[in-house]
N, C-alpha and C positions, 0 to 999 in steps of 0.2 A: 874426345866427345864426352858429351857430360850425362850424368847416367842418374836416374833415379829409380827408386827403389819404395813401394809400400806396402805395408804388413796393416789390417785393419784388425782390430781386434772387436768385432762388432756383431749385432745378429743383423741378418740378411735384407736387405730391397727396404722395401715398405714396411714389411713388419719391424723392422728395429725405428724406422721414423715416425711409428705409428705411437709403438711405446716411449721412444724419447719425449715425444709432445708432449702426451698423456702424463708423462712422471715424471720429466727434468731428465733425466739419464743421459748420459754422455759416452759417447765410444773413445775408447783410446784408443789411438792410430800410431805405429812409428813409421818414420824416416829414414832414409839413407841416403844422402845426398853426395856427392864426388864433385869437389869445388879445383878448378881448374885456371887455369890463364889463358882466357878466351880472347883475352882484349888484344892480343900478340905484342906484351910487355916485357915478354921473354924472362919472366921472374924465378922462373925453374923450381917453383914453388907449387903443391897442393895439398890438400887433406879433404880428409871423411869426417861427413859431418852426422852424426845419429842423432836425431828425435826423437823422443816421444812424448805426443801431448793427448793429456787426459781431461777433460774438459776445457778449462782455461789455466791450465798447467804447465807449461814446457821444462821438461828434460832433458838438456843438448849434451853433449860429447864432442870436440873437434879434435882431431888428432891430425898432424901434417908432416910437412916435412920440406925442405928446400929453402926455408925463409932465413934473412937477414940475421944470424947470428946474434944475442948476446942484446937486440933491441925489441922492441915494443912492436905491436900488428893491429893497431885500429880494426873493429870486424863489425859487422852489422846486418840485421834483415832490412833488406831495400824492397821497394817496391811501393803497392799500394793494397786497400782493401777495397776498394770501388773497382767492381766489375766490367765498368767499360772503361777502365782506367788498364793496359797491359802492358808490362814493363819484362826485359829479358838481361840475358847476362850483354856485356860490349864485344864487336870485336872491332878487328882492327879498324874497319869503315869508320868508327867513330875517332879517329884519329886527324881532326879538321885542318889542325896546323902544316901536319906534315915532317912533324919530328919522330917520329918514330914510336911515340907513346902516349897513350890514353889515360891523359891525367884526370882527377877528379871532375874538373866541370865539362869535360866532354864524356866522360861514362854517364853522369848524374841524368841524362836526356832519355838515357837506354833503360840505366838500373834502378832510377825514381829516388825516391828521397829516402832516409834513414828512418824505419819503422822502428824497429826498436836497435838498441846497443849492446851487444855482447861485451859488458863489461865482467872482466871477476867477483866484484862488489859494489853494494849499493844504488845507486840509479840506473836505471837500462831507457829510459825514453832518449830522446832524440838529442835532447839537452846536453848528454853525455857521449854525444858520437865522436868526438876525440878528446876524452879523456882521459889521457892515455897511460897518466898513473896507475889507472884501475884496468888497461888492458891487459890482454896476453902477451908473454914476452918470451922469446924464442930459446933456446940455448943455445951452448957454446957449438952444436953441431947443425942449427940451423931445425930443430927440430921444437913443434907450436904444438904445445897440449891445454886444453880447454874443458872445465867442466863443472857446470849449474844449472840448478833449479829454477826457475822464472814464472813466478804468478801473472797471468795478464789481464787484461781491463776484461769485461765481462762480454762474451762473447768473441773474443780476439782468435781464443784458438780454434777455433773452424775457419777462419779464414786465414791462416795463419798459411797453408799448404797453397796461398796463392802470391804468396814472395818467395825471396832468396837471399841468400848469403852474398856479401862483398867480403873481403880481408883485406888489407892496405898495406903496403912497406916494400919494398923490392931494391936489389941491391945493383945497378944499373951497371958500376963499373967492375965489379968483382972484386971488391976490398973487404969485405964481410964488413959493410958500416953504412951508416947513411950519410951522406956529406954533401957537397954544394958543386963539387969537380963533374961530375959527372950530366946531372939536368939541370942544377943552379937550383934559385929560393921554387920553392911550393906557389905558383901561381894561383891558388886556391886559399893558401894563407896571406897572401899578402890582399885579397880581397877581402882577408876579414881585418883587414889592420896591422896584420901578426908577420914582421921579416924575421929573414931568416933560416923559416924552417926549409929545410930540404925537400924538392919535389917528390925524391927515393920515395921518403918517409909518408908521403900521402897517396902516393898513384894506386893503384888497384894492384892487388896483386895475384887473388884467386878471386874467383866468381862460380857461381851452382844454382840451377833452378830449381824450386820443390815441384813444380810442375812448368812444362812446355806454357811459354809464354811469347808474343811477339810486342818488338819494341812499337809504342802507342803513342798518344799525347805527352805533354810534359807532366812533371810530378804536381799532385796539390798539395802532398802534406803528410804528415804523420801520426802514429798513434803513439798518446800522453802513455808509458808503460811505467812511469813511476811511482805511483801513488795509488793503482791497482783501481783509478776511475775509468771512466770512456771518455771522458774531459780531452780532447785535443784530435780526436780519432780524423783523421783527414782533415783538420786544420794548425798543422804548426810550420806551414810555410814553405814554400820555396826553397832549397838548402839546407836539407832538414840537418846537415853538419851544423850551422848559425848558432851554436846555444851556445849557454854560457860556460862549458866547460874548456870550448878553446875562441870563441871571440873576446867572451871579457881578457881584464890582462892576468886575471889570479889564472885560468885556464893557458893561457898561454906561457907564462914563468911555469908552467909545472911541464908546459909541452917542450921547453929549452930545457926547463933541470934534468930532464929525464933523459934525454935523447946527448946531454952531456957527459952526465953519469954513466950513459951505456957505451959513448967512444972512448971513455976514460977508462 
């Protein structure tokens, strides 16, 4: 069961929204989030995720355990910032086909599009949601540590406790690898163009809500978190995976070098 945890660091009721108005002031809040395989992907994979965000500042820490040895974990805040927009982690109901697993386009209905990108460096927007040069990558025992500062668009982080965490990569056959034996190409990448990649390598692997959410409408879009504007906030589309760091082909040659170099 997936567990949330929060620490406000604020003054009380009304009187502290009385003085934030008045003066700009901001509450820092932390997190504790417990990211799980909800979707019954059977990834044998989880980790604790900490927060804290201090105006429009985040903090993160992810520390896990269970993942694909020795490769790469795509991770991301999903969701939305629109309020009648409610998006929650997948389980197995969204499993349409009947194969056993909850790959990317059927979580995406549940967990909404990629708000921002947990990458190690440089771009965090949506643009970036497999990147995966720039992801986190597990070690030899299967063990995912993660840990950055993240400036966001102004106003981002108050609303920020109304998404969640996805992590991607899952090792289907028990070979500690990602490969093509097991679920075959990534039915997700080859919508963007891209064969190939392994489905292992994209499916959900842990999932965690900041707060109690039920699955809503479809996703509208995501927030631009690169460039520190408001520029894209609920419009960057459908899929918010689509950017160019794995549709073009420079994104995708780096998503085959990587995932080559990590079986080799």
């Amino acid at each position: 069961m997936r567990t949330f945890t929060k620490t406000a660091l604020a003054l009380p009721g009304a009187a502290f929204l009385i003085l934030a108005g008045a003066t700009g002031a901001s509450a820092e809040e932390s997190y504790t989030m417990e990211l799980t395989d909800t979707s019954g992907n059977d990834s044998g994979s989880s980790s604790t995720a900490q927060l804290t965000v201090d105006g429009d500042s985040l903090a993160i820490k992810i520390t896990g355990e269970g993942f694909t040895p020795n490769s790469p974990h795509a991770q991301h805040f999903h969701g939305s910032f629109s309020e009648d927009k409610k998006f929650t982690c997948p389980d197995s109901s969204a499993d349409k086909d009947g194969d056993g697993q909850v790959n990317t386009e059927e979580g995406l209905p549940m967990y909404g599009d990629v708000i921002l990108s947990l990458t190690t460096a440089g771009d965090t927007s949506p643009k970036s949601g497999l990147a995966i040069d720039r992801m986190p990558k597990a070690d030899a025992d299967g063990n995912l540590s993660y840990t950055r500062t993240i400036e966001l668009p102004a106003g981002a982080g108050a609303k920020l406790k109304n998404l969640h965490i996805v992590q991607h990569g899952l090792d289907a056959n028990g070979n500690d690898k990602y490969d093509l034996e097991a679920l075959g190409e990534s039915t997700f990448a080859k919508s963007l163009g891209v064969n190939g990649i392994p489905e292992e390598a994209t499916n959900p692997a842990t999932c965690g809500t900041v707060t109690g959410a039920s699955a809503g409408e479809m996703p509208s879009g995501g927030v631009d978190t690169g460039d520190g504007t408001t520029d894209g906030i609920e419009g960057a589309g459908t899929f918010g995976f689509a950017g160019a760091a794995f549709a073009v082909a420079g994104g995708a040659l780096l998503y085959r070098r990587r995932l080559a170099t990590d079986r080799g």
